[in-house]
LUMBAPA-650308 format. One record per atom (N, C-alpha, C, CB): residue in one letter; x, y, z. Coordinates in steps of 0.02 Angstrom, whole numbers, plus 50000, padded with zeros to 5 digits. Glycine has a CB too. Layout:
AXYZ ...
***
This chain:
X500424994050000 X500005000050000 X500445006250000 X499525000050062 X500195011549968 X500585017849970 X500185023449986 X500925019149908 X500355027850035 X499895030950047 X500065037550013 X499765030650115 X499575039949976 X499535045349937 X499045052049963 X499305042549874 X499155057349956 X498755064949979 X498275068149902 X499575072450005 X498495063849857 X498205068849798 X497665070949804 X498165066649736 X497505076349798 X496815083549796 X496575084949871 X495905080649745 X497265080949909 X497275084549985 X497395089849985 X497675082750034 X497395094950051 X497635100850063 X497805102150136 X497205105250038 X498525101250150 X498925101050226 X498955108950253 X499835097650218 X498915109250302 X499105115750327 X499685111850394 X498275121350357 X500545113750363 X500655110650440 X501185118850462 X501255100050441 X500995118250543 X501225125750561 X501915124050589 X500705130250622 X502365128750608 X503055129750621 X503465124650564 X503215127850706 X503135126450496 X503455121150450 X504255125350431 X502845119350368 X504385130550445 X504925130950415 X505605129150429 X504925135450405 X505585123250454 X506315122250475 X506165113450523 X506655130850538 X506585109850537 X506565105450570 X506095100650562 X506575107350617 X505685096550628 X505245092850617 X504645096250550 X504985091650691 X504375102350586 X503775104450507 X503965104450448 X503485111350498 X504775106450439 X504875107850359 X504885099250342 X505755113150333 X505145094450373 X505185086950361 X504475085350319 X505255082250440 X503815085150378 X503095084350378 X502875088850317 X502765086550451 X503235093950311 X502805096350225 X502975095150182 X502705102250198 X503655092550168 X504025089250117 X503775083150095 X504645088050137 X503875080850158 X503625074350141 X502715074250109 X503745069950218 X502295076250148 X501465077350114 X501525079550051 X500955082950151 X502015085150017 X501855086849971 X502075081549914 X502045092849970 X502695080849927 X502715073149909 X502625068349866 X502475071049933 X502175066449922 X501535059749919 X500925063749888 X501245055850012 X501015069249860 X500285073049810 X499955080249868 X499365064549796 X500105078849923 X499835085449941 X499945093049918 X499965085649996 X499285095749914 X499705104449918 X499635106249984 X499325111649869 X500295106750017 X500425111850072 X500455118450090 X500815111150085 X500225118550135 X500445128350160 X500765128050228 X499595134850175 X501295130750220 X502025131150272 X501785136150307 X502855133050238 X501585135550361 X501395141450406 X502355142350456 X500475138150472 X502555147650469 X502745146950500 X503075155250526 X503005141450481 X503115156350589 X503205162550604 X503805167050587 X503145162350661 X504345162850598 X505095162350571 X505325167850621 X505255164250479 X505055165950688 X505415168850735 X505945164350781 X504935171850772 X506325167450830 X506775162350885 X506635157050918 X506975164950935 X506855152550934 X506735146850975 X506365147951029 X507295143850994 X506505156051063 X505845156051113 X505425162051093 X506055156951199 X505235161951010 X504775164451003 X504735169650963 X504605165251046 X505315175750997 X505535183350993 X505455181850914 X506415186451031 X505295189150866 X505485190450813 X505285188050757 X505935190050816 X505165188250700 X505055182850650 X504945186950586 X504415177750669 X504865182450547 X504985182750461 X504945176950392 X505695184750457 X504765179350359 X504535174450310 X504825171150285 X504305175850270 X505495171850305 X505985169050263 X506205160950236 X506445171450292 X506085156450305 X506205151050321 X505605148950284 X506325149750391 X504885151850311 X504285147650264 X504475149250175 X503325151650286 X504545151450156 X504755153350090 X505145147550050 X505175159550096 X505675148250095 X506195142850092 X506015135150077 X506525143050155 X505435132650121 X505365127250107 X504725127050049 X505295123750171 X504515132550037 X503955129949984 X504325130449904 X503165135549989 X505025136749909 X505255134649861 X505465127649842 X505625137949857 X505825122749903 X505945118149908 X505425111249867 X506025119049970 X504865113249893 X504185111149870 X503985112549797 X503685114449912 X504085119649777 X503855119649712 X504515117749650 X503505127449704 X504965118249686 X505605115249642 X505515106849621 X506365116049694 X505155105249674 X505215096949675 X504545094649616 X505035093049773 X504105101349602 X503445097649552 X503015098349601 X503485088849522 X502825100149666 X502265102349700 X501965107649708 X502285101249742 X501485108049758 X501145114749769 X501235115549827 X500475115749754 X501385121949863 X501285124249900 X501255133349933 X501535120349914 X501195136349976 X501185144649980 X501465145150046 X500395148849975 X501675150150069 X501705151750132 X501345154250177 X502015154150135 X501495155950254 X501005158450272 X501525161250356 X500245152350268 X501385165850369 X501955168350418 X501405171550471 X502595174750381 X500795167450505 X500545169050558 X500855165650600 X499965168650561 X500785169750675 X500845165850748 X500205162650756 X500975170850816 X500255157950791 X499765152050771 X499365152150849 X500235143250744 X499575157450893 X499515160750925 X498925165450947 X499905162150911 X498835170250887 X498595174650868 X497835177350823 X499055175350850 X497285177250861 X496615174650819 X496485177650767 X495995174950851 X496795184350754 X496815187250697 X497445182350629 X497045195350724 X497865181450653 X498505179150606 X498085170650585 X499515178550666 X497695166850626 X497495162450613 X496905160850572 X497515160850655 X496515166250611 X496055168150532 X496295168050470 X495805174750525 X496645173050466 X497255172950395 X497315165850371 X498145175550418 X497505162550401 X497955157350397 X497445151450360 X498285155350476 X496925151550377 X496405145650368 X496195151650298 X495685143250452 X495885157750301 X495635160250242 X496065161250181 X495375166050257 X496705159750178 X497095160950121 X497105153450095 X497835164450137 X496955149150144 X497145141550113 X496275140750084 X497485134050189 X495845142250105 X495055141550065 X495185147150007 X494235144150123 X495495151150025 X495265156949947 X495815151349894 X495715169849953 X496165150449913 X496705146949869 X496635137949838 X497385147549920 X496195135649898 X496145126049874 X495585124749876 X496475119649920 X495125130349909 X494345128349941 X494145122249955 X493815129949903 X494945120750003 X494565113950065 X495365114150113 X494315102150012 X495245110750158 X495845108850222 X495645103550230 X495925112550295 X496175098250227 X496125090650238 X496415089650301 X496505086250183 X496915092450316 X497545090150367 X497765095850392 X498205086250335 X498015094650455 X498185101450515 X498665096650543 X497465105150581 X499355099450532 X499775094850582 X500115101750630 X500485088850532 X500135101650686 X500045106850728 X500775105150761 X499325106850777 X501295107750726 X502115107450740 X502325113450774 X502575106950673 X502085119750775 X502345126150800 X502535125750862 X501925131450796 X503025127150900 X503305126350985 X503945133051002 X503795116450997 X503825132751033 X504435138951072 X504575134851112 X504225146851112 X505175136351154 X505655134751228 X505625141651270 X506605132751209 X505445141451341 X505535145451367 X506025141551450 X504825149351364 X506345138751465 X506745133351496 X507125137351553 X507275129551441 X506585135551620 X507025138451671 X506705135151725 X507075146651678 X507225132551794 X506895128051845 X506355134751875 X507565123951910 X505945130951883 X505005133051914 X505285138551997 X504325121151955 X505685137752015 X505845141852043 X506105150152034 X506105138852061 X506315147951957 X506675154551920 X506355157851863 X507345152751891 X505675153151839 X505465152951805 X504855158651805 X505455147351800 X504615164251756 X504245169351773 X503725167751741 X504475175551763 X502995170451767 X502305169151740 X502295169651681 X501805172951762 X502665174451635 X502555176951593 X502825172251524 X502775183151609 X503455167151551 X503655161651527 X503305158551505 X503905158651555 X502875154951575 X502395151351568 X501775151951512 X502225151551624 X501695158651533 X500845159951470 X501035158751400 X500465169451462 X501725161951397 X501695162551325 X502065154551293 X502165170551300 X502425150651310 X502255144551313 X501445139651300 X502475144351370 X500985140451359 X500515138251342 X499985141851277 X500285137551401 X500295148251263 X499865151951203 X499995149651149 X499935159051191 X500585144751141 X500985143651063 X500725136751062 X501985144451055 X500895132651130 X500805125651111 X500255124451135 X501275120951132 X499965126351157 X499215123151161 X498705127951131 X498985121451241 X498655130551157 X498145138251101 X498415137851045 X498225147851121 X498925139851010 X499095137850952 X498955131750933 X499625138750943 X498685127850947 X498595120450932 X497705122150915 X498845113951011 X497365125950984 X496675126550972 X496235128450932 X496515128250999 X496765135950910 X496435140550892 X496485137350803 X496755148350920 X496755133950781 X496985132150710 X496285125650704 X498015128550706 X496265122550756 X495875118650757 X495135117950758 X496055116750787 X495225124650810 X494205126850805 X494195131250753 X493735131750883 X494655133450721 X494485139250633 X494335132250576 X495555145950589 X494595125750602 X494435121850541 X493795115250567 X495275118150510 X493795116250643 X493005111850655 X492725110650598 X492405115650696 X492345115450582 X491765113150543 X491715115350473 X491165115150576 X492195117550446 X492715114550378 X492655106650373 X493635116350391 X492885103850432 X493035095550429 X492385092550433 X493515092450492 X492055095250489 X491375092550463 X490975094350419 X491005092350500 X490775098550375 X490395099350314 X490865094850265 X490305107750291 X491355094150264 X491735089050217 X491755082350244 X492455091050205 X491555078950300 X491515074050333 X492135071150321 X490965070350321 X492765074950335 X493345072450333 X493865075550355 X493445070950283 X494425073350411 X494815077550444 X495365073050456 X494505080850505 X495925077250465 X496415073950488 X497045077350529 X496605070850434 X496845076650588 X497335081750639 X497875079650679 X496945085050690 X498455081050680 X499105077550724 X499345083450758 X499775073750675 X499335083650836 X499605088550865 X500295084150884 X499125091950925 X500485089450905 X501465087750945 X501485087951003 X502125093150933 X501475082151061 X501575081651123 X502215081251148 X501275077151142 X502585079351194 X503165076851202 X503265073151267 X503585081751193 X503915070151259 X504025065951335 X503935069551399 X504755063151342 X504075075851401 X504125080551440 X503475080851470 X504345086151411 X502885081151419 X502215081451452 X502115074351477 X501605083851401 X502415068851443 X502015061551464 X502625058951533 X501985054151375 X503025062151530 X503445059651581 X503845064451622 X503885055251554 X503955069051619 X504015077551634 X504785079451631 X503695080051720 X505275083351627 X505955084951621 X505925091351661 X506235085551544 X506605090951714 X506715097551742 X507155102551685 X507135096451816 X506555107051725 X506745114151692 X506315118451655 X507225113351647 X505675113751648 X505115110551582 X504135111851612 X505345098551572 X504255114751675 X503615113351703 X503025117051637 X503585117451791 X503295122451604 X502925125851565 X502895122551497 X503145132351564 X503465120051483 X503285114851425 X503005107451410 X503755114451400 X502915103951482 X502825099851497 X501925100851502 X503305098451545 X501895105751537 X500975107751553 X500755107851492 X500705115751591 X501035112251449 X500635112551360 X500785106851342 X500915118351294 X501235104351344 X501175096651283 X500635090551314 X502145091551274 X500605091251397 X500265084151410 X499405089051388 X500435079751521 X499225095651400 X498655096951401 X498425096651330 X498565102751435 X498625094351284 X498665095151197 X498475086751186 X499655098051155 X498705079451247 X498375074851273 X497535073751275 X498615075151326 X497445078351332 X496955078551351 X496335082751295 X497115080951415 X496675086251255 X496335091051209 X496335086351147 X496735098751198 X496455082051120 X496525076651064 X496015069651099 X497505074251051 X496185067651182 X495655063251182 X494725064151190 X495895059651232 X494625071051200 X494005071851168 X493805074851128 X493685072751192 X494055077351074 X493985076350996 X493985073050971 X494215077850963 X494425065250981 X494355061550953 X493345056350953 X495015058950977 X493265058351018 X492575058751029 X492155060150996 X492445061351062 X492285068950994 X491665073950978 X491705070750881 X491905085551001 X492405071750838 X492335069850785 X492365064550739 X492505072150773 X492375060850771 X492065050050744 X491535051550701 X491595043050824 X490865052850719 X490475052150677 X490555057050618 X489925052150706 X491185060250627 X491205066450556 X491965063650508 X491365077750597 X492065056450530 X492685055650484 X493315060750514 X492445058050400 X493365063550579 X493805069850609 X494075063850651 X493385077950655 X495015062050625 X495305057150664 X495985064450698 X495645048550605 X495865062150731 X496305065450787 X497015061350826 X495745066950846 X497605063150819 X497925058150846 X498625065850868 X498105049950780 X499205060150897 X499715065950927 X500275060050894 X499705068451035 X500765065350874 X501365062850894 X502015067550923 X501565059350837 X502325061150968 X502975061551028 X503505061051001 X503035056151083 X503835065550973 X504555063750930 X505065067250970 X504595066650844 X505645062050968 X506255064150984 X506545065150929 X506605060151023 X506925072150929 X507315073350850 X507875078850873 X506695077150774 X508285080350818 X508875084750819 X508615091450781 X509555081050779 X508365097150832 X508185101450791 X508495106350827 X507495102050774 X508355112150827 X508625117150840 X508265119750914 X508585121450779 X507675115950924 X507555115550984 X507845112351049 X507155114150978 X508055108051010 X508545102051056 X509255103751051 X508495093651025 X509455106450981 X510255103850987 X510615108251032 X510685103950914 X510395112251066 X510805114451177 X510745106351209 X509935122451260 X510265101551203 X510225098951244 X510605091851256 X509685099451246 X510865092951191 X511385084351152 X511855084451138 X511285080751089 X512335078651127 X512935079051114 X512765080851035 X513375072551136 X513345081850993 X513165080650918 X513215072850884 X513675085450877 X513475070050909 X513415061050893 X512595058250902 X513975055750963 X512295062450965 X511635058750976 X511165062950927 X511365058751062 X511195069050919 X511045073550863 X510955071650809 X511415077450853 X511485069750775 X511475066050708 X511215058850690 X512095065750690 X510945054750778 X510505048850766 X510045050650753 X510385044550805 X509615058050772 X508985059250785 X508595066050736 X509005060550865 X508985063050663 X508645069350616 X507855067650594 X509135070450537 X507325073450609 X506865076050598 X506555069950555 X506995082550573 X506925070550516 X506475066550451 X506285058550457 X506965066950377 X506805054950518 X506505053450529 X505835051050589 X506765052550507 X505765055450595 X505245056250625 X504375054550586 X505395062950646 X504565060650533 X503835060550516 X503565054650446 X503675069250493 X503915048950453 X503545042750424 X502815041450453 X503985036250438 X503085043750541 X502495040550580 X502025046850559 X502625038850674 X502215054450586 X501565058950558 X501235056450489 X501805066750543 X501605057650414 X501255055750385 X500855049950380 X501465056650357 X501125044750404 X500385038350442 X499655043150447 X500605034750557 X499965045250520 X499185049950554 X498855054150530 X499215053750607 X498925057450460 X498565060750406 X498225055350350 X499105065850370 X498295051350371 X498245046750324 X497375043850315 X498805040850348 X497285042850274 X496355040250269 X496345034750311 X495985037150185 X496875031150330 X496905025150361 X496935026150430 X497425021450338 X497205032850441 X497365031950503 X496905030550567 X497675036550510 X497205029450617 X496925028650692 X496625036050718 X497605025850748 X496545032350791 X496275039950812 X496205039150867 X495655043250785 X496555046350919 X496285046151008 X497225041651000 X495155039051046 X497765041150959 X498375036550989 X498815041250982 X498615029250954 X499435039551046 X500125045651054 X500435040751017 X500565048551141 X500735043350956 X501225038650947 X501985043950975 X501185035550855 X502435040650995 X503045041750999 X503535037350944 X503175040651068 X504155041650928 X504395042650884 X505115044550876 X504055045550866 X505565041650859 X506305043950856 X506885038350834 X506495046550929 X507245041550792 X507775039550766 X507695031450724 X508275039950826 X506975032350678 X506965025550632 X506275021950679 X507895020050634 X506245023150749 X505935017450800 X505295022750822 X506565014350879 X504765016050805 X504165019650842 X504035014650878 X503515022550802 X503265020550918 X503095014750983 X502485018050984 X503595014351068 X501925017051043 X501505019551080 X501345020351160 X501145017251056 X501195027651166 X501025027151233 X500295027151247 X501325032351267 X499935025351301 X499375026151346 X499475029351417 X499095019751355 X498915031251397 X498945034751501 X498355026951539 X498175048251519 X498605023151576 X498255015851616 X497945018651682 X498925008951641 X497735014551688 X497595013551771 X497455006651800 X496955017551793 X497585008051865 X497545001851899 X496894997051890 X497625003551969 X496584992251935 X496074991151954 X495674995052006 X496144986251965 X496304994752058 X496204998052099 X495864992952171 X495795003452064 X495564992252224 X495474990452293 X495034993752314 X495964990852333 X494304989752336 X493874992152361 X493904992452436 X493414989452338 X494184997852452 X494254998252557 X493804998152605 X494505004452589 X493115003552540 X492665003252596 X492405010052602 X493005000752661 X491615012052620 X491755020552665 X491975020052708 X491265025152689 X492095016852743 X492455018552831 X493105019252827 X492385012352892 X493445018752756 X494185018852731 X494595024352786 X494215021852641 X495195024852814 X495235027752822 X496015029452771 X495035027452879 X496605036852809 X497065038152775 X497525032652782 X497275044152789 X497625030852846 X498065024452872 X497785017952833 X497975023252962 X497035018952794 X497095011452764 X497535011952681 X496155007852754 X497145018752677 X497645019952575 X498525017852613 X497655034452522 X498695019852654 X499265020052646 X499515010752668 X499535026852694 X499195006952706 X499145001552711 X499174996252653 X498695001652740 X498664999252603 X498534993952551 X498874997752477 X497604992152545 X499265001252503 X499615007252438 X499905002452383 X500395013152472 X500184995452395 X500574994352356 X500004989452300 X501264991152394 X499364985852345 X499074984052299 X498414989452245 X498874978452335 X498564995652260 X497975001852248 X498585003852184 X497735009452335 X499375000552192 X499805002152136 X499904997352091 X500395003952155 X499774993252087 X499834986052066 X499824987651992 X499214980552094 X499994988351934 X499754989151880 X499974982951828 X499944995851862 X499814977551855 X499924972051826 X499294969551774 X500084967551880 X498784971651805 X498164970251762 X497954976851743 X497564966351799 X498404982751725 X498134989751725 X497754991251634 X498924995851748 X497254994751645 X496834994651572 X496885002151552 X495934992051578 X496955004651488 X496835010251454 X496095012051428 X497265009751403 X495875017551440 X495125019551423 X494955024151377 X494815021951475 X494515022551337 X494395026151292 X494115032751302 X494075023051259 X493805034151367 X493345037951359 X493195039751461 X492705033451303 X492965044951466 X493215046751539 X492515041351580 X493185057851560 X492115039851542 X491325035751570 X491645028551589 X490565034551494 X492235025451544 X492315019951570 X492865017051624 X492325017151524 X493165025051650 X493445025751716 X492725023851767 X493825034451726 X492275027651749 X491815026851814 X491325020151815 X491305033751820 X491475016651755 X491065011251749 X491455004551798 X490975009751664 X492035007951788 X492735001951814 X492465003751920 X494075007151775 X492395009651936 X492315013452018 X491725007952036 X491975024152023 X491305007851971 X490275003852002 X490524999052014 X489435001951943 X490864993551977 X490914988751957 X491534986052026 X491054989451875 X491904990452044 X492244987752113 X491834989152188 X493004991652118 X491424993352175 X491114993752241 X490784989052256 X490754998552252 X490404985452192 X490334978052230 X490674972252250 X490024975352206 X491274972952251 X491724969652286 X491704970652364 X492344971452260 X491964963552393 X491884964652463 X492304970652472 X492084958452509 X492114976952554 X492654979952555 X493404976652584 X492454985152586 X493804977052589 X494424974152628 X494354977852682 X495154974652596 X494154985652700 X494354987452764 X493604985152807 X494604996452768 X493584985752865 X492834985752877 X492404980052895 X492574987852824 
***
């Protein structure tokens, strides 16, 4: 099987450089016309310019494809408007939203200022939203969607230094598993991917030997998967250097104590309330509470 985009139309943001410029190369490709959104400002944000998006669509139209630029902050409800209305005046449709745009703002939570923080969560998660609710119902009048946001280990497993980048990537989690909900019955597959790569975001954080295991490109075999007509939906894939995988967020079974439970009993029976030997992944937040009914009729242990 080969998976092909022809008379698609990608919008992927922070495409000009690194992981995004990879992800539009590659879509355009495989038949997509792309639009390189990208701000072509600093790693944490400051400044920007068209230059870099330019760059890769020449790249694009050199190769026999289509694509335009587009130099909004993804940020910004005015620049995003833009962003969605130049790609309808121009293809009159959006197939695919791969939501790559990120800043670094990297300082331990002690040193770290509010102001870090917001504008962090404005890029990677609002920037994730605001692109997403301008193309809602685009995807549904076309009964067809295909959205990949960018999480990272940081959110699924956390890194010091990171509390602000870690909060936007796991909340971009939680913002993909009920969409994947709300848009099932509209053909709207929703998925994330977790890539480790050598970009310019990272390369402070690596040697250059581990750098050069971990270029961008390959990464997005697995994105382009998740645009794919085939693809899944509601799954993190993680991603790096040739090797994929998947994560879930589990839970236990868990131990019915009892109401008369007290604090001294959680801490008593802690290790079997941790047990995650039989631990299950849920689709949906109803079949957490179906799992709560379903142990209370168990004898209690305390009591």
């Amino acid at each position: 099987m080969t998976i092909e985009f022809k008379g698609k139309v990608a919008i992927v943001t922070g495409a000009g450089g690194g992981l995004g410029r990879c992800h539009a190369l590659e879509l355009a490709k495989r038949g997509a016309k792309v639009v390189v959104n990208d701000l072509g400002g600093a790693v944490d944000g400051s400044g920007g310019n068209s230059a870099a998006a330019e760059a890769v669509v020449k790249e694009i139209t050199d190769a026999g494809g289509e694509a335009i630029a587009n130099g909004a902050s993804v940020a910004d409800d005015a620049g995003v408007a833009h962003l969605i209305q130049q790609t309808m005046d121009k293809w009159g449709r959006v197939d695919i939203l791969v939501a790559n745009a990120g800043i670094l703002r990297d300082k331990s939570f002690a040193k770290m200022e509010l102001k870090d923080f917001d504008v962090v969560m404005a890029v990677h998660l609002m920037g994730t939203v605001k692109p997403v609710k301008a193309l809602w119902e685009i995807f549904k009048k076309q009964q067809y969607g295909r959205i990949v946001v960018t999480t990272s280990s940081t959110g699924l497993y956390g890194n010091f230094g990171q509390t602000n980048y870690g909060a936007a990537k796991l909340s971009l989690i939680g913002f993909m598993n009920t969409l994947k909900l709300e848009g099932a019955k509209d053909n709207i597959k929703v998925n994330a991917i977790c890539p480790v790569a050598g970009t310019r975001m990272t390369e402070n954080l690596m040697p250059p030997n581990i750098i050069a295991m971990l270029k961008p490109e390959y990464v997005t075999p697995g994105v382009v998967y998740l645009c794919s007509e085939d693809a899944p939906t509601g799954t993190i894939l993680t991603a790096a250097a040739g090797v994929f995988a998947a994560a879930q967020i589990v839970e236990t079974d868990g131990v019915n104590l009892g109401h008369a439970a007290t604090a001294d009993d959680v801490a008593a029976h802690w290790a079997e309330i941790t047990n995650f030997t039989n631990a299950k992944h849920y689709n949906q937040g109803g079949e957490q509470s179906q799992k709560f009914f379903a142990r209370v009729q168990d004898k209690p242990v305390v009591g």
